[in-house]
N, C-alpha and C positions, 0 to 999 in steps of 0.2 A: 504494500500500500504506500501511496505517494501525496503527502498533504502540501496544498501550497496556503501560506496567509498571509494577507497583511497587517504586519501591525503596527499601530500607532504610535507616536510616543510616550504614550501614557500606559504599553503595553497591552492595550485593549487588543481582540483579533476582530478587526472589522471585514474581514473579506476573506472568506475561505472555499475550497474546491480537493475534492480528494478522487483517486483513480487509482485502480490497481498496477499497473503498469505506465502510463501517460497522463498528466493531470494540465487542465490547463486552466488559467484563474483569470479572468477579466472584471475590473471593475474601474468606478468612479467615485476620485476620492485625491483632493489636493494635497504632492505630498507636504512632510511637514518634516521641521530637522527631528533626528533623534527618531524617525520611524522605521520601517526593516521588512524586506520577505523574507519570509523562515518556511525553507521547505525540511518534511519531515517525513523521514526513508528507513528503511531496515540499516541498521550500523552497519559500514563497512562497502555500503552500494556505490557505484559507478552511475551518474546520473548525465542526460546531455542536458543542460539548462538553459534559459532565454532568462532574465530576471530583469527585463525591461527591454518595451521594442527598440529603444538607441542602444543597447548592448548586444556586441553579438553573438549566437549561442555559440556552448562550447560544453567540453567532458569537467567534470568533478566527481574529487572523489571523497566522500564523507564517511567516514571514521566511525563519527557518534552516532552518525542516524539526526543528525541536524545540519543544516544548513543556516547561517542566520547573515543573508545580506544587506548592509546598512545602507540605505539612499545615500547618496554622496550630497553634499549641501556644499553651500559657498566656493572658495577657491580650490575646492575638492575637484569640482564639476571641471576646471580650466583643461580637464587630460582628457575629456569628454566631448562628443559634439556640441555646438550651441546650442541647440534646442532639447539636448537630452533631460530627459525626465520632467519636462515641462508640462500642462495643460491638467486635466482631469480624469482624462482615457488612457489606462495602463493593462499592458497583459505580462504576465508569469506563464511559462510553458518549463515543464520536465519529463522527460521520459526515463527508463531502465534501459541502460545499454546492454545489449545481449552481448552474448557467452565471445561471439564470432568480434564483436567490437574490441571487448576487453580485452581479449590476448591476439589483435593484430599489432603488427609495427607501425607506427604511427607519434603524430608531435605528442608525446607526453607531456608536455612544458606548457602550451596554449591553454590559456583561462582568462578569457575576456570579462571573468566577472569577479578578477581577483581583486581584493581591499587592500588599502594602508594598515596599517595595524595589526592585530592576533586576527583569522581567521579560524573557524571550524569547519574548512574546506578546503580541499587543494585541486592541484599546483598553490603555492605561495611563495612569492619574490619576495624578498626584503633586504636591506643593506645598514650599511652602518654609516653613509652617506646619502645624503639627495641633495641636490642644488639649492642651497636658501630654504631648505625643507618646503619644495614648492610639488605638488601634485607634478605639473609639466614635464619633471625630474623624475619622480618616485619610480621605487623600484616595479611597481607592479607593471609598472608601462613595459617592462622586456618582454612579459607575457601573454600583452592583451590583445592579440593576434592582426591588431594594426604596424603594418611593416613600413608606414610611407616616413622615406628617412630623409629628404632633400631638403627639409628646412630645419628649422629648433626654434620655430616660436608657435604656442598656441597649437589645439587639434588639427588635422589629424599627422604632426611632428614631435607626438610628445615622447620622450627616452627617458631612459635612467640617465642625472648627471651625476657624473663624480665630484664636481666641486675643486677640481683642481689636486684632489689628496694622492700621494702614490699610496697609500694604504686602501683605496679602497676598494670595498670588496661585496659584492653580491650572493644572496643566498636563496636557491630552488630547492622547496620543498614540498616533497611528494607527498607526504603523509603516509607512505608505505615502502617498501624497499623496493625500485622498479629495474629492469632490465635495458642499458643503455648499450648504442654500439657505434651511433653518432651525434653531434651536438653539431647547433650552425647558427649563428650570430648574426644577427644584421645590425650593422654597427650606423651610424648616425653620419650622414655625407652631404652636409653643408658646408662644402668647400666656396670659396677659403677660411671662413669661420674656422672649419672642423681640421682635424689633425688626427691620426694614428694610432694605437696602441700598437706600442711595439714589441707588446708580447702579454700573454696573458696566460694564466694557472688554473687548470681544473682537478678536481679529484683524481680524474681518471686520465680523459687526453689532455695532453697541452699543445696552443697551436699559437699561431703569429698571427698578427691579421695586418691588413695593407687597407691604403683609400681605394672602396669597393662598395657599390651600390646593393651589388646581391647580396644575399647570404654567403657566408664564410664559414666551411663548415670541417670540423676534426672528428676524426672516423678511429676506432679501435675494437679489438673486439670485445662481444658483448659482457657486459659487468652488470651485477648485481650489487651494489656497496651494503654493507652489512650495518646493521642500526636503525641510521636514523632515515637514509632515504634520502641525501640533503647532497646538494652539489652546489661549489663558490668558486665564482667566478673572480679572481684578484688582478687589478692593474699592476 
């Protein structure tokens, strides 16, 4: 069974829809800071989501049997389109990803509905830098399956910034131990603003990267890292 709701910020649940397999939730209701969709799944499920039509859907993986995603407010929304999450008309879609989904090769990393902050869902980016602590920067933007890298102001150019630090460092978390064999970066190519990393650190592969619009990608064979499920990416 698959619940989706909205709730308010006074934790009321004003809008609710449940399905055994696909659930989808429409309703009308301005949002408000501090309100949330919380979808609710058997611990440990594989879900595809939509958690709002300006976000676009994508796999997660939920642990607890919760999902609890917080409306973005204020300068949150800058990594978003203009008009995302605006008007009164919203819909929430989730389905169960089947057997044949879960154990294909595929981006593990992509979560266009990933948050700032602690998550109770993955993929989760985080870092121990962002630029001026600005949304535009924050880490989750390496995962939000928007790839357009030709500028660095404003949607749809938003990146992780480093802030200038050689220490800094990026962290993908799966929330389970997953089977990698390649990794591929699309690094930010607003030339001549933009400039190089002339070398970067992963758990597993390590690769170089050049000024390059496409993806940049380090290949090794398949690994399972034991633990936590967690890959950082270091300048």
């Amino acid at each position: 069974m698959i619940k989706a709701e909205y709730i308010s910020a006074s934790g009321a649940a004003l809008f609710a829809s449940s399905h055994e397999t696909e659930v989808r939730l429409a309703f009308e209701a301005e949002y408000e800071p501090g309100c949330a969709v919380v979808l609710t799944c058997e611990p440990g499920a594989h879900l595809y989501v939509q958690t709002d039509a300006s976000i676009l859907p994508g796999e997660v993986y939920v642990p607890g049997g919760v999902m609890t995603w917080r409306v973005p407010f204020g300068s949150e929304r800058d990594a978003y389109p203009p008009a995302a999450f605006a008007g009164a008309r919203h819909i929430v879609t989730a389905r169960a990803m089947t057997a044949d989904e879960i154990y294909a090769r595929r981006n593990l990393a992509r979560n266009p509905a990933d948050l700032r902050g602690e998550t109770d869902f993955f993929p989760h980016a985080s870092a121990n830098v962002e630029t001026r602590g600005e949304a535009l920067f924050a880490a989750r933007n390496v995962i939000d399956g928007c790839l357009f890298n030709s500028g660095h102001w404003g949607w749809p150019y938003q990146s992780w910034g480093i802030g200038g630090r050689d220490d800094a460092c990026c962290t993908l978390d799966f929330g389970r131990c997953v089977e990698i064999d390649e990794m591929a970066l699309t690094l930010r190519a607003d030339f001549p603003h933009d400039d190089c990393w002339a070398a970067s650190s992963l758990t597993a592969p390590t690769a170089s990267t050049s000024g390059s619009e496409g993806p940049q990608s380090a290949s090794s064979s398949p690994q399972a890292p034991a633990g936590s499920g967690k890959f950082a990416l270091r300048g």
